[in-house]
VOGU-3710 file (C-alpha; in Angstrom, 3 decimals, decimal comma):
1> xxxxxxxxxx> 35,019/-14,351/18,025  32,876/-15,716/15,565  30,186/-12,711/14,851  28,252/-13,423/11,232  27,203/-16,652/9,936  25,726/-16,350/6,027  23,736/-19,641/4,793  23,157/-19,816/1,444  20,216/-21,701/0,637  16,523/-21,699/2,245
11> xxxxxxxxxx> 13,849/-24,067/2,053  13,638/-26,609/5,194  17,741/-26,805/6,001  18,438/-23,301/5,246  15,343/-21,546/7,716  16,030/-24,258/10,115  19,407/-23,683/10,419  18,771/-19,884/10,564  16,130/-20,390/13,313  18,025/-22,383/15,441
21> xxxxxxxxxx> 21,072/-19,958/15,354  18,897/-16,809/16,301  17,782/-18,546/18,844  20,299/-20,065/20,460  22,226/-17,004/20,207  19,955/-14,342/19,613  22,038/-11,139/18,528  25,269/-11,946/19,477  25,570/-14,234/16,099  24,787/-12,127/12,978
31> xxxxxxxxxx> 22,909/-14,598/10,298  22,324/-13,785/6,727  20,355/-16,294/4,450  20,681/-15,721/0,808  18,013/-17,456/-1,265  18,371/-17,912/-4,779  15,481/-16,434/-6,794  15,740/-19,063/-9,365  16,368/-22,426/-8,165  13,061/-24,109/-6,813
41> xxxxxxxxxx> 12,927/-26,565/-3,739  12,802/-29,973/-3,716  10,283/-29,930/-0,368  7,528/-32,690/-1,198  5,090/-33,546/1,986  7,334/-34,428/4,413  7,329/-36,978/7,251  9,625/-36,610/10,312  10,638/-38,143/13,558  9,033/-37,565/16,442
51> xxxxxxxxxx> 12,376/-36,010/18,267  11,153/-32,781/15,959  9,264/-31,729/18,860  12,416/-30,473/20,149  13,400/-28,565/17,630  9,842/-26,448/17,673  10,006/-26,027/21,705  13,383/-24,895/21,271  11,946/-22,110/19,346  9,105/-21,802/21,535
61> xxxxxxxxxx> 6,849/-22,340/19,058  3,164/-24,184/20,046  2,506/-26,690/18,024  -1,571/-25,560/17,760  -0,279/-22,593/16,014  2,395/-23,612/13,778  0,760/-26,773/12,296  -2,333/-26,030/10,615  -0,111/-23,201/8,976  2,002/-26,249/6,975
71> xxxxxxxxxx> -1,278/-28,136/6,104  0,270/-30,736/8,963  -0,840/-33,905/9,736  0,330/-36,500/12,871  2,433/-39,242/12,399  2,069/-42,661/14,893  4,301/-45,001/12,459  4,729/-46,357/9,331  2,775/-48,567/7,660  4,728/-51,257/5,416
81> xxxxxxxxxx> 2,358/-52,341/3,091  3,319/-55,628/0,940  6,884/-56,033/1,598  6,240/-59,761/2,435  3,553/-60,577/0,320  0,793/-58,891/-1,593  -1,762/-57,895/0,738  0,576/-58,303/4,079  1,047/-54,957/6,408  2,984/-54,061/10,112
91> xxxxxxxxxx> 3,187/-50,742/11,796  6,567/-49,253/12,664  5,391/-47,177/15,315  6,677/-44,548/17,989  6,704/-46,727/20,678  8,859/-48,979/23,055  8,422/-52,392/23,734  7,050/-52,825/27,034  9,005/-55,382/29,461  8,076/-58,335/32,076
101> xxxxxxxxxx> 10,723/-59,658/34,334  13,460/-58,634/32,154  12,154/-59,638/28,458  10,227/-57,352/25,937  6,911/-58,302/24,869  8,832/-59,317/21,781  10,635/-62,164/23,257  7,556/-63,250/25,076  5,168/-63,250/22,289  8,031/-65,044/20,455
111> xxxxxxxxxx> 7,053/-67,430/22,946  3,646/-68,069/22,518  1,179/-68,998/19,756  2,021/-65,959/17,159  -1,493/-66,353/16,444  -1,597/-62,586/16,604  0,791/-60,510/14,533  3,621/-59,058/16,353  2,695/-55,639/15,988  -0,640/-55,868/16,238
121> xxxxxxxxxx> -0,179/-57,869/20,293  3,073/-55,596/21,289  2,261/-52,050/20,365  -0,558/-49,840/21,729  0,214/-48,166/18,639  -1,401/-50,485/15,738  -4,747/-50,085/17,229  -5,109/-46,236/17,026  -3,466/-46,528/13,473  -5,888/-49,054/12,307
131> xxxxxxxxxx> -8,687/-46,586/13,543  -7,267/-43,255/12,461  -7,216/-41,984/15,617  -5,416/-38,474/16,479  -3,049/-38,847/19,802  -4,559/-35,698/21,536  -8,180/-35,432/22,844  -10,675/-32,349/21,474  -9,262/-30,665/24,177  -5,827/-30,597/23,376
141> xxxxxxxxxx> -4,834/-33,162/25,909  -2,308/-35,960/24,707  -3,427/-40,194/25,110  -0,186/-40,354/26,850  -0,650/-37,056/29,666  3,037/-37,598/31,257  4,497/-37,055/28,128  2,665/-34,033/27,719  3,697/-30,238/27,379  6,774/-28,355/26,490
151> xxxxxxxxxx> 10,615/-29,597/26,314  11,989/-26,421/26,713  15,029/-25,775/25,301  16,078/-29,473/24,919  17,792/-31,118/22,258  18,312/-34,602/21,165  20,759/-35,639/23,612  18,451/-35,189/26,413  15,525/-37,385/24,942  14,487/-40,149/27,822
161> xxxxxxxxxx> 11,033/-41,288/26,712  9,339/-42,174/23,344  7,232/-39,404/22,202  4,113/-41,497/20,536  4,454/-39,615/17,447  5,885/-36,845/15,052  4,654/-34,897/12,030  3,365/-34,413/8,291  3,825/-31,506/6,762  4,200/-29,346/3,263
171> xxxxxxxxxx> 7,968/-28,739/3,710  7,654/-25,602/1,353  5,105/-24,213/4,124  7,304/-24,665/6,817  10,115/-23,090/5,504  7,679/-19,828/5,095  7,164/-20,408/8,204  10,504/-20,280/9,806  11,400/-17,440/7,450  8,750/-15,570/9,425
181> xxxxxxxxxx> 10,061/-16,790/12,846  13,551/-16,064/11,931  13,771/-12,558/10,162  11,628/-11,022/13,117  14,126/-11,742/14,857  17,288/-10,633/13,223  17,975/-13,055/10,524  18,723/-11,085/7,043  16,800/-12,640/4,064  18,252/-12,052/1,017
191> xxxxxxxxxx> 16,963/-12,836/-2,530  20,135/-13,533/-4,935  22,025/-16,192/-6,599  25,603/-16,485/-5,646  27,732/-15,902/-8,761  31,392/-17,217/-7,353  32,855/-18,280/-3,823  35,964/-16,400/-3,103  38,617/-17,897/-0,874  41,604/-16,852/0,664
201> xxxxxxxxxx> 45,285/-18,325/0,617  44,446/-21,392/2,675  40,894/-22,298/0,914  38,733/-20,638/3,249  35,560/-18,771/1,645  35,823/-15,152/2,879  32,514/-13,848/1,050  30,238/-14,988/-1,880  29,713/-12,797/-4,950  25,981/-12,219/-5,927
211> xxxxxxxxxx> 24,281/-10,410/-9,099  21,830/-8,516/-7,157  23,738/-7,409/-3,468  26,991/-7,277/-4,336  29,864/-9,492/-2,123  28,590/-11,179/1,354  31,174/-11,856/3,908  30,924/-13,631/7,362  32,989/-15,913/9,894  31,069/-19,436/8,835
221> xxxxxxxxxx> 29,359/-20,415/5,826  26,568/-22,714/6,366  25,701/-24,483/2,908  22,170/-25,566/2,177  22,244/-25,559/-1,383  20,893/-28,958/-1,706  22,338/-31,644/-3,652  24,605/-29,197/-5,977  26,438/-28,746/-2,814  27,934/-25,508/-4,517
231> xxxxxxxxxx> 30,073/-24,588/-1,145  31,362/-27,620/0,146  31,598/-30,073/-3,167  32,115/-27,162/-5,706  34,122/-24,800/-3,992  35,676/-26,735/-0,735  36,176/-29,858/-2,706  34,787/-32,035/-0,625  34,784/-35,509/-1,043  31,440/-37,142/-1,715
241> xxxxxxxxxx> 30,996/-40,949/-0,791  27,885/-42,751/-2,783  25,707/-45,445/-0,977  25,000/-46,551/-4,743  26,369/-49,615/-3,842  23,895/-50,724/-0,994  21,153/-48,435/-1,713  20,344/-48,260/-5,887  17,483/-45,882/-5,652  17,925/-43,066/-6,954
251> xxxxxxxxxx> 15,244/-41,140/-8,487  11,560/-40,273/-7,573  8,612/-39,208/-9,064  6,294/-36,973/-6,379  2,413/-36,060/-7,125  0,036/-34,112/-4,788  -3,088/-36,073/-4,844  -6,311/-34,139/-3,530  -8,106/-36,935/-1,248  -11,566/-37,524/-2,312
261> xxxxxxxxxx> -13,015/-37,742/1,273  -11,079/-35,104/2,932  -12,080/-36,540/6,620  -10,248/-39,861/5,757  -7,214/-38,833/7,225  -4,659/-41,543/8,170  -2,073/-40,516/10,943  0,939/-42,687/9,885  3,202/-43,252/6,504  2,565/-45,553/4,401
271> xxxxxxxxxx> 4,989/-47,065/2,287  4,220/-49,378/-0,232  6,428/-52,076/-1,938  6,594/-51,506/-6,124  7,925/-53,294/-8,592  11,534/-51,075/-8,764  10,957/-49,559/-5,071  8,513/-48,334/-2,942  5,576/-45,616/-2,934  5,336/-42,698/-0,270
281> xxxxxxxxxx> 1,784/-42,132/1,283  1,875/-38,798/3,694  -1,644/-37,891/4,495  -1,543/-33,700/4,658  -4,771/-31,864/6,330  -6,658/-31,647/3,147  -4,608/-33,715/0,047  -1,735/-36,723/0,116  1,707/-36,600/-0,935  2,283/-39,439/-2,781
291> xxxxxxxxxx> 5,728/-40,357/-4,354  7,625/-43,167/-5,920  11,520/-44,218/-4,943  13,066/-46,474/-7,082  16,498/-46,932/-9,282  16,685/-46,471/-12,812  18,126/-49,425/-13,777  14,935/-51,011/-13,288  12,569/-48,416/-14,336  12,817/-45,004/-16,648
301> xxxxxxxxxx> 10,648/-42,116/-15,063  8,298/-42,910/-17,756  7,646/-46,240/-16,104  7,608/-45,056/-12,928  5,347/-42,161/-13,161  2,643/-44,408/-15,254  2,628/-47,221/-11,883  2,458/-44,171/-9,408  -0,659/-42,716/-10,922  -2,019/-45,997/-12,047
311> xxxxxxxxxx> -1,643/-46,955/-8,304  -3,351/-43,627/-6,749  -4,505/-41,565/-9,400  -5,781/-43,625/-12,473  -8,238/-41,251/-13,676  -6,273/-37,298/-12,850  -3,666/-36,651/-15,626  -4,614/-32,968/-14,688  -1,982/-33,949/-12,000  1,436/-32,533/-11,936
321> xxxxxxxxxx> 4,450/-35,339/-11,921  7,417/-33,831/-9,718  10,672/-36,012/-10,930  13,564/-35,503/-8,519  17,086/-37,087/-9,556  18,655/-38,174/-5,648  22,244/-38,055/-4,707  22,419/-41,086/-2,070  25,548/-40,986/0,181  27,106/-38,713/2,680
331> xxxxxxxxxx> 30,052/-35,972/2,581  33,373/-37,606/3,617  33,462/-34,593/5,837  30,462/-32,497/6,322  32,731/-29,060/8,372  35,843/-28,395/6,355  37,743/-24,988/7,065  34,588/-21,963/7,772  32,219/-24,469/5,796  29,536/-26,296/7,200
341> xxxxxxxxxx> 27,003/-28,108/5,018  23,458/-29,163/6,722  20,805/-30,833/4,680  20,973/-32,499/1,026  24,279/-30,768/0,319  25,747/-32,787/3,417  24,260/-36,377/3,224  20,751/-38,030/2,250  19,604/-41,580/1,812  16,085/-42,466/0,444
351> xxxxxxxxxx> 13,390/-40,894/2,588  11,982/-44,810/3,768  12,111/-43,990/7,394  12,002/-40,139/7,437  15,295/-39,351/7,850  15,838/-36,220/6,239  14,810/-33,530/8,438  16,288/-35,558/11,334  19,551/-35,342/9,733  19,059/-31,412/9,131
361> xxxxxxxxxx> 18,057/-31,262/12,718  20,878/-32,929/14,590  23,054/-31,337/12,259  22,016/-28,096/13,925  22,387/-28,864/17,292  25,628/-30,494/16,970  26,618/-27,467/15,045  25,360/-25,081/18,044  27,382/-27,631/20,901  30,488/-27,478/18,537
371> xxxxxxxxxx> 29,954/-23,771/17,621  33,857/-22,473/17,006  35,708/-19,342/18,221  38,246/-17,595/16,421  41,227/-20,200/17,249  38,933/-22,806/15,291  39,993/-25,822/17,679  40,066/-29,221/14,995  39,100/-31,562/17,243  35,918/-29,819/17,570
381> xxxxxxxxxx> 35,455/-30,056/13,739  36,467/-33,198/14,144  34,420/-34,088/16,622  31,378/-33,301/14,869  32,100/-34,629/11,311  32,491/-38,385/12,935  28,909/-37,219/14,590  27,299/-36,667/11,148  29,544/-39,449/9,447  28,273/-42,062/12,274
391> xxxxxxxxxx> 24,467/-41,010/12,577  24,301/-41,440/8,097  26,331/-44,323/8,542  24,153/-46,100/11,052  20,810/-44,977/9,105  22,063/-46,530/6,216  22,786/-49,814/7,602  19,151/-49,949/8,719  17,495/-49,432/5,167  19,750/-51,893/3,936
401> xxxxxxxxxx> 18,170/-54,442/6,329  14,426/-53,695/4,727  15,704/-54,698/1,693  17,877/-57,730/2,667  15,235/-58,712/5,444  11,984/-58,386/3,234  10,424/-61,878/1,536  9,576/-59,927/-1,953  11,385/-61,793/-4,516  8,855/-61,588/-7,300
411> xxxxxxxxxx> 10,794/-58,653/-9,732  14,090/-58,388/-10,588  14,815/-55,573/-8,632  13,476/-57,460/-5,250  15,629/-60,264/-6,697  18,801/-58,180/-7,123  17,841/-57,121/-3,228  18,306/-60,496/-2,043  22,383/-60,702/-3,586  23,218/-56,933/-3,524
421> xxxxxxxxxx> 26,390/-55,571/-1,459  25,816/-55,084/2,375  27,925/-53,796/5,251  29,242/-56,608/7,085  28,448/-55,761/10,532  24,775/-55,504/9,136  25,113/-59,153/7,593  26,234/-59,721/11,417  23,353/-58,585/13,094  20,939/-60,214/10,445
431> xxxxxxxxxx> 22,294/-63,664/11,149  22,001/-62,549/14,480  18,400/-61,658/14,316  17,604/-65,609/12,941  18,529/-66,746/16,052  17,234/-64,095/18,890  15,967/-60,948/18,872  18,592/-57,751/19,097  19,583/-55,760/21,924  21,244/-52,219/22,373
441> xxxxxxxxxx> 24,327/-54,395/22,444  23,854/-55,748/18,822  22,154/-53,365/16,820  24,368/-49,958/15,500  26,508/-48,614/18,750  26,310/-45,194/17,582  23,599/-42,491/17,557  21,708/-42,587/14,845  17,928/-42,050/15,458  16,933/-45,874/15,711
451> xxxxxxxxxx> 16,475/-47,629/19,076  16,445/-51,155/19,630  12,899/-51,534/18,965  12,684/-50,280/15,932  15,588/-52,943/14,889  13,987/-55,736/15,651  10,362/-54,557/14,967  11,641/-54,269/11,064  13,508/-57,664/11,156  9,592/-58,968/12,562
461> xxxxxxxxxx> 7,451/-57,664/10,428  9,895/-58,283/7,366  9,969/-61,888/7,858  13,202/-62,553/9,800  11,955/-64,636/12,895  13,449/-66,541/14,940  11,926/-70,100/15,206  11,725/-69,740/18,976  12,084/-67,576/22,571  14,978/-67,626/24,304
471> xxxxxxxxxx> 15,545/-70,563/26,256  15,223/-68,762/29,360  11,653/-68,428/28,907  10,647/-72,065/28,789  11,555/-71,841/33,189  9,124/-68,540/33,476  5,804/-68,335/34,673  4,166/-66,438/31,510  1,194/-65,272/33,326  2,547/-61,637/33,596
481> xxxxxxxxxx> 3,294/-61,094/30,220  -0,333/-62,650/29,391  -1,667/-59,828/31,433  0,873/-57,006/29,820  -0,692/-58,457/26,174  -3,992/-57,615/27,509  -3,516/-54,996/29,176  -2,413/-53,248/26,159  -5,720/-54,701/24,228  -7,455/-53,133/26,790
491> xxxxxxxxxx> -6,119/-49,624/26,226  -6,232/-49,843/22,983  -9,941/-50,341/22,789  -10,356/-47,465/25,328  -8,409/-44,938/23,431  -10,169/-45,360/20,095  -13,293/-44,950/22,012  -12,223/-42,020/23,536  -9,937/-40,152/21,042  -11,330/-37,993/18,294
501> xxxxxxxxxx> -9,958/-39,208/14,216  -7,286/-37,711/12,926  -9,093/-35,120/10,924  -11,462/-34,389/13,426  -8,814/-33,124/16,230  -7,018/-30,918/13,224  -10,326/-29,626/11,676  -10,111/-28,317/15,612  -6,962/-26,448/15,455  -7,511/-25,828/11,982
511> x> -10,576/-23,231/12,771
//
């Protein structure tokens, strides 16, 4: 039997990871974290996916207590601000595309007069956005009640319907969090930096050496030591693959900007197209995070850090910069032998469609469904590195479409967009998208976060439209999608009358 799991790292992977473990298995699984008392985390605010919700009823923890702890925020969408042209904006939001006799709103509004943007006559969604409205009433009640109340102990496998939205958050205050949650119940916490891995005859680590404890040993190493990836690059030898090719960007510049009206509170991400990338808006209860992606061969951190603060903070050089050097790619295997690495040690791409703690948090559950036993069956380590290799995989593909797919051609970085390297199934379903919109038979087959919707709602608001509905539509009475468009006008002006702002419904919770 497999009895001790140690994790080295914390921050967000490292006290998820331990979290999840206790308690899925409570005290049957010993789990150690060692944290090193000299390397700082990377956490930044932090946008997520609205699947976390999962993750924190899996715990059992309520989200009215949890949140204002990590200065949280909500999160309907993302706003894409000037990817077409300067001034020009969509919301990718948290929401399906409704359907009349057998054709989303998409295809039918395709069909009309586009007089209306597309996001703006699909989605329920744009409406709240555009007037900062929270998705729970004063009371606590959710805009959508039958999606209301706890999962349970669910996991991603066993989401049916679109939760309308997710979460921002100060990563470094969740992690304090969960190291609350998880050492009352069982997890060891230990401060130390791991001097040397030892391994046995066959490679696998039997126990790390550290200054201040002495030698650690367990069953399975769990490595969340970020991108030095000290267990499974440094001492495993994995194989890291680099997205360099399809993805450039590879550095960011991060400052936490105070809001001068504390009450203006936005409830989506914004991300805004630069000159050499794109800028990071994540509105926290009482400040922004604000940070700049972009590659270095088309701007030095100098550069970069002078059109970040120029953009958001012209006049507060009190301001700490934050520069972060990224690793873009994935692990060619993310499980080899007793090692497992969740977080930036086992794959990350740019955070444009906040990805990261998704990744950490099917990781996990995958992890727990493919748990070993002493014989440490292959196929189940198998099994579970095509998982992780797949869901990266498939992520990747779709920021390489808001690249390829956006009309900016006005720098030479937007320029070198246009002719850079893509996956050719993705220059498939682009030349696909010209002609009709996608379907779950078209877009990536495997799991990796991103319904249909969200495919085709990028290709939209990007640019890439089709000059015309399916055929099909031209024999169909369009009086019931007429209604469906305003019908969904019509909720959306009785929701922002009756839902509280954004800050108002935290300043609530936040008592």
């Amino acid at each position: 039997m497999i009895r001790s799991v140690v994790i080295v790292g914390g921050g967000t992977a490292g006290w998820m990871t331990a979290s999840y473990l206790k308690a899925a298995f409570a005290d049957r699984i010993d789990v150690t974290l060692i944290e090193s008392v000299r390397v700082s985390r990377i956490g930044v605010g932090e946008a997520t996916f609205s699947t976390l919700r999962h993750f924190f009823d899996y715990l059992g923890l309520d989200e009215r207590e949890w949140l204002p702890r990590c200065a949280g925020g909500y999160k309907l969408g993302i706003r894409f601000e000037n990817w077409s042209t300067p001034g020009s904006y969509f919301y990718h939001p948290f929401e399906r595309l409704r359907t009349v006799d057998g054709f989303s709103l998409a295809d039918w509004w395709l069909a009309g007069d586009r007089a209306e943007p597309f996001d703006q006559a699909c989605y329920l969604t744009h409406a709240l956005c555009e007037a900062k409205r929270a998705p729970r009433m004063l009371d606590g009640g959710l805009f959508a009640a039958e999606l209301d109340g706890s999962l349970g102990r669910s996991t991603l496998a066993e989401q049916r319907s679109q939760f309308p939205y997710a979460y921002h958050f100060d990563a470094d205050e969740v992690a304090r969090y969960l190291s609350e949650y998880g050492t009352a119940r069982g997890v060891k916490h230990v401060r130390a930096d791991v001097e040397a891995v030892a391994q046995d005859e066959k490679g696998w680590i039997t126990h790390v050496r550290t200054a201040e404890h002495g030698d650690l040993t367990g069953d399975l190493f769990i490595d969340c030591t970020g991108f030095r990836g000290l267990l499974i690059n440094q001492a495993m030898g994995g194989e890291f693959q680099s997205f360099a090719d399809v993805l450039p960007n590879n550095r960011a510049v991060a400052l936490r900007v105070p809001r001068e009206d504390a009450t203006e509170m936005s409830p989506y991400t914004t991300a805004t197209a630069m000159s050499a990338g794109w800028m990071w808006t994540i509105p926290l209860f009482r400040r922004n995070g604000n940070g700049y992606v972009y590659s270095d061969a088309f701007a030095t951190p100098e550069e970069a850090e002078r059109e970040l603060r120029a953009a958001i903070a012209p006049d507060r050089d009190d301001l700490e910069a934050n520069h972060i050097r990224m690793r873009i790619g994935r692990n060619k295997e993310t499980w080899i032998g007793n090692c497992v690495a969740i977080g930036l040690s086992a794959a990350f791409v740019e955070p444009l469609e906040s990805t990261g703690i998704f990744f950490i948090q099917n990781a996990i559950e995958q992890l727990v469904k493919h748990f070993p036993d002493e014989n440490w069956e292959p196929r189940l380590r198998q099994d579970y590195n095509n998982r992780m290799a797949h869901m990266v995989d498939g992520v990747k593909e779709f920021l390489v479409l808001h690249y390829k797919s956006a009309q900016r051609e006005d720098t030479p970085y937007w320029k070198e967009a246009k002719i850079r390297t893509m996956p050719d199934a993705l220059a498939e379903r682009i030349e696909l998208a010209t002609s009709h919109l996608l379907d779950e038979q078209t877009v990536y087959p495997y799991f990796h976060g991103f319904e249909t919707y969200s495919w085709n709602t990028m290709n939209l608001g990007l640019g890439v439209v089709p000059p015309g509905a399916r055929p099909a539509l031209r024999h169909m009475d369009p009086a019931r999608a007429h209604a469906e468009f305003a019908r969904v006008k019509e909720e959306g002006r009785r929701l922002v009358a009756a839902l509280p702002s954004c800050y108002e419904y935290l300043a609530s919770i936040n008592d």
